[in-house]
C-alpha positions, -999 to 999 in steps of 0.1 A, spaced: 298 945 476 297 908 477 289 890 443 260 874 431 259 849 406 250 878 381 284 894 390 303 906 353 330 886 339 349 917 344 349 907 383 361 873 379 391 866 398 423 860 378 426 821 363 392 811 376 382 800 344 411 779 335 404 761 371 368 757 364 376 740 325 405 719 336 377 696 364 366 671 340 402 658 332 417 657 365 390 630 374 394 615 341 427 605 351 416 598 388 393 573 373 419 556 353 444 551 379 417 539 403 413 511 373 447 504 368 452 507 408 421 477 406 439 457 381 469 455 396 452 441 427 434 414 408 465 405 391 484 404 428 448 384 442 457 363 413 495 357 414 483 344 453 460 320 447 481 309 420 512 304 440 495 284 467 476 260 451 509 256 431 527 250 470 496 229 477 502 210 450 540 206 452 536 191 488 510 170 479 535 158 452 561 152 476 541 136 498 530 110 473 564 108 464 577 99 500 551 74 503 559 56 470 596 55 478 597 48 514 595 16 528 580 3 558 608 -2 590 623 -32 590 610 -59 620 632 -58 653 649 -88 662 640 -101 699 659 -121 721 662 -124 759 677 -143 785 659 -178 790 639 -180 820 653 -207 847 629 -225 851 631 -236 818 667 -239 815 668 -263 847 638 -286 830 655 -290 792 693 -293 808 685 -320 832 670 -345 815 678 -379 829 699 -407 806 671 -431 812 643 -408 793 668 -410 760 669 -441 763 630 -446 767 627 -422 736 648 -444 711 658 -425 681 624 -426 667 623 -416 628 645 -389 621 634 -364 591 666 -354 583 697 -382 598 729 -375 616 753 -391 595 787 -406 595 811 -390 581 816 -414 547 861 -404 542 884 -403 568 894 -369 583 916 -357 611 895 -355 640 880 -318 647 897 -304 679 896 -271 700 914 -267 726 927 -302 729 889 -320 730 868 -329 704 850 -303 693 812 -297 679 800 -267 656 767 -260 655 755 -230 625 717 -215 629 699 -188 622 674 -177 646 652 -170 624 648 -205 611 621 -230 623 644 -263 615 675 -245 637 647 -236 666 640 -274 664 673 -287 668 683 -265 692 660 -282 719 675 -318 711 712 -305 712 710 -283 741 697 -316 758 724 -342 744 753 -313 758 735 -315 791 751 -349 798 789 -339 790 792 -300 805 768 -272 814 754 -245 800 753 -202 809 735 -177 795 711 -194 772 690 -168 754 653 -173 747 639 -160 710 611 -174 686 618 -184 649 606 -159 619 573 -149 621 568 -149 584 586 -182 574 572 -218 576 562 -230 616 559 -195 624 567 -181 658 586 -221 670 597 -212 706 634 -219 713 673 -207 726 692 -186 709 732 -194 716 747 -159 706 756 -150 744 757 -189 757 783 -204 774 794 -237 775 816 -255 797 829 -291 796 859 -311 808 852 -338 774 841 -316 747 846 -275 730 813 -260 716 814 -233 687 781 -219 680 772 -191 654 742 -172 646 746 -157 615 706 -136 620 687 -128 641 649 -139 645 640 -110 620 663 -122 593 691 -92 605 728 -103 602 739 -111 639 769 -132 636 793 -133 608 804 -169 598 832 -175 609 864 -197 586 861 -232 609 822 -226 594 829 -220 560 853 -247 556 835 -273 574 800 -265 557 817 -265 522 829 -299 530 804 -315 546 772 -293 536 770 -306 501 760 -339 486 766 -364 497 752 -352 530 721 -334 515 703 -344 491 709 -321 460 736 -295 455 710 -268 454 703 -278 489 739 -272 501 748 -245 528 718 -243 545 715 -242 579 711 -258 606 746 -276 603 760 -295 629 793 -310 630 805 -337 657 839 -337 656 840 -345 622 830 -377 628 792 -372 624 775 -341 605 739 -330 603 725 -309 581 688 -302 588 668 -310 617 664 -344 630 624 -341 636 593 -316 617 597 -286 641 557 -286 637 557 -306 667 561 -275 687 537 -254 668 518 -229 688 537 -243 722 557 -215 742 596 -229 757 577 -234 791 550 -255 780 579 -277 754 605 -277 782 576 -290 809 566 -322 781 605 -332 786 599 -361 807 567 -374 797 573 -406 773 539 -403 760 547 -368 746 550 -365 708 571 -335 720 594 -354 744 595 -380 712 607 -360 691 631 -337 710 647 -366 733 645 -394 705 668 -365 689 691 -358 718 696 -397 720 712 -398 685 737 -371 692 746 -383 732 752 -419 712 770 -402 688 790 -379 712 798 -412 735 812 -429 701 838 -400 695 851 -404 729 854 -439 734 862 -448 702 873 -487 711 836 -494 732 
C-alpha cells in the first residue's frame, strides 16, 4: 500500500532521517565556497587590471625615456657633380676681365710670406694647398676666385657642386666642392683637402703637408690673433704667398645659386664679378710671380 504522508515512522526507509537533517549544511558549505570561489575571481579581476596599467605605465615610461635620450638624426651632407654649364662659364674667364676687376679691397689679404723658406714643390712644380671645409661660407667664397685664377695655368675635372652650412653665417653660399676634382697643369701641382662635409661630417682627414704648413703659416703673423689660428680656408702658394681667410664677404653671393654667380662672371658692373675676379686677379699675379721670379 503506497504511503501517505501519515505513514508511521516505523515505515521509514533505513537512514532517511539522517539524509533529511544533514540538507541545511551541505548548502552551508556550497554557499561558502561559492564566496570564496567569488573572491578569488575578484582578486584574479584585480591582479589584471593591476598588471596592465602597471605595463601601460612601464611603456609609457620607456617611451618618455627614449624620447629624452634620443637625439634627432644628424643632417646629410650633399654634394654633386657641378653642372657644365657652369664649369665652362667660371673656368674660362678671359685675362682681360682680371684685369678690368683690379684687386678691389680685399677683407682678408694674400700675403707674402715675411722669412725665407724653401720653395713648396710636388712633383717638380711649384705647388699650391688649398684647406676648406664645405661647410664654411668664407671657403665657399674663395673657392670661386681660385678655381678661376687655376683656370689660366691647367684645367680642371670633376668639380663637385655643394652649398655651405645651412645653419652657420651666409647660410646656404652656393659653390664647388674639390673632394673628387682633378687638376691638371704643365706649371703648377694642386693639393686640396676637405676636412667636412657641408653638414659639418668629417670628409677628409688633414693630411701632414696641411698640418705643417697651417702651423707655420696659420698663426700670427698671418692672422690676426693666436686664437684665430688654424682656421680654414688656408691657402698656400708655394710658400711664397699664404691666405688665410677669404679675400671678399662671401655675402656677395647671398641667396644666388652657382648658375646665376657663374653667369655675373663677365659683367664688370657686377659686385659679384668684383668681388670674385678682383680675387682671382691677386692669386693669377701671385701665381705669375712664383714662376717668373726675375719679371
Amino acid at each position: 500500500m503506497a504511503r501517505t504522508r501519515n505513514s508511521s515512522p516505523a515505515s521509514r526507509p533505513p537512514g532517511r532521517q539522517q539524509g533529511a537533517g544533514s540538507t541545511p549544511r551541505a548548502r552551508e558549505r556550497i554557499a561558502a565556497q561559492q564566496a570564496a570561489s567569488r573572491r578569488a575571481e575578484a582578486r584574479r579581476r584585480l591582479l589584471i587590471a593591476v598588471s596592465s596599467v602597471t605595463a601601460v605605465l612601464a611603456v609609457a615610461a620607456a617611451l618618455v625615456a627614449v624620447k629624452l635620450t634620443s637625439h634627432p638624426p644628424a643632417a646629410a651632407g650633399h654634394e654633386s657633380a657641378a653642372a657644365a654649364g657652369v664649369v665652362r662659364q667660371v673656368t674660362t674667364v678671359p685675362a682681360a676681365v682680371l684685369a678690368r676687376a683690379g684687386a678691389g679691397q680685399a677683407a682678408t689679404a694674400l700675403q707674402p710670406v715675411k722669412t725665407a723658406a724653401p720653395p713648396l714643390t710636388a712633383g717638380g712644380k711649384p705647388a699650391i694647398v688649398f684647406v676648406g671645409e664645405e661647410s664654411c661660407p668664407f671657403c665657399a667664397a674663395e673657392r670661386w676666385s681660385l678655381i678661376v685664377a687655376l683656370s689660366h695655368f691647367g684645367t680642371w675635372t670633376n668639380l663637385g657642386s655643394t652649398t655651405s652650412s645651412a645653419t652657420d653665417v651666409y647660410p646656404n653660399t652656393a659653390t664647388f666642392s674639390f673632394r673628387t676634382a682633378g687638376y691638371h697643369s704643365t706649371q703648377l701641382t694642386l693639393r686640396t683637402t676637405e676636412l667636412t662635409d657641408n653638414a659639418g661630417h668629417p670628409l677628409q682627414p688633414q693630411t701632414a703637408l696641411d698640418t705643417k704648413l697651417i702651423g707655420t703659416y696659420d698663426v700670427p703673423p698671418y692672422v690676426n690673433s693666436a686664437d684665430q689660428s688654424g682656421a680654414v680656408p688656408f691657402l698656400d702658394i708655394a710658400n711664397r704667398y699664404v691666405l688665410a681667410g677669404a679675400q671678399y664677404n662671401p655675402q656677395v653671393l647671398a641667396g644666388l645659386s652657382s648658375a646665376q654667380i657663374a653667369s655675373q662672371l663677365r659683367n664688370p658692373a657686377s659686385p659679384v664679378a668684383r668681388a670674385i675676379d678682383g680675387s682671382a686677379s691677386v692669386i693669377v699675379a701671385a701665381i705669375h710671380s712664383v714662376l717668373h721670379p726675375s719679371k
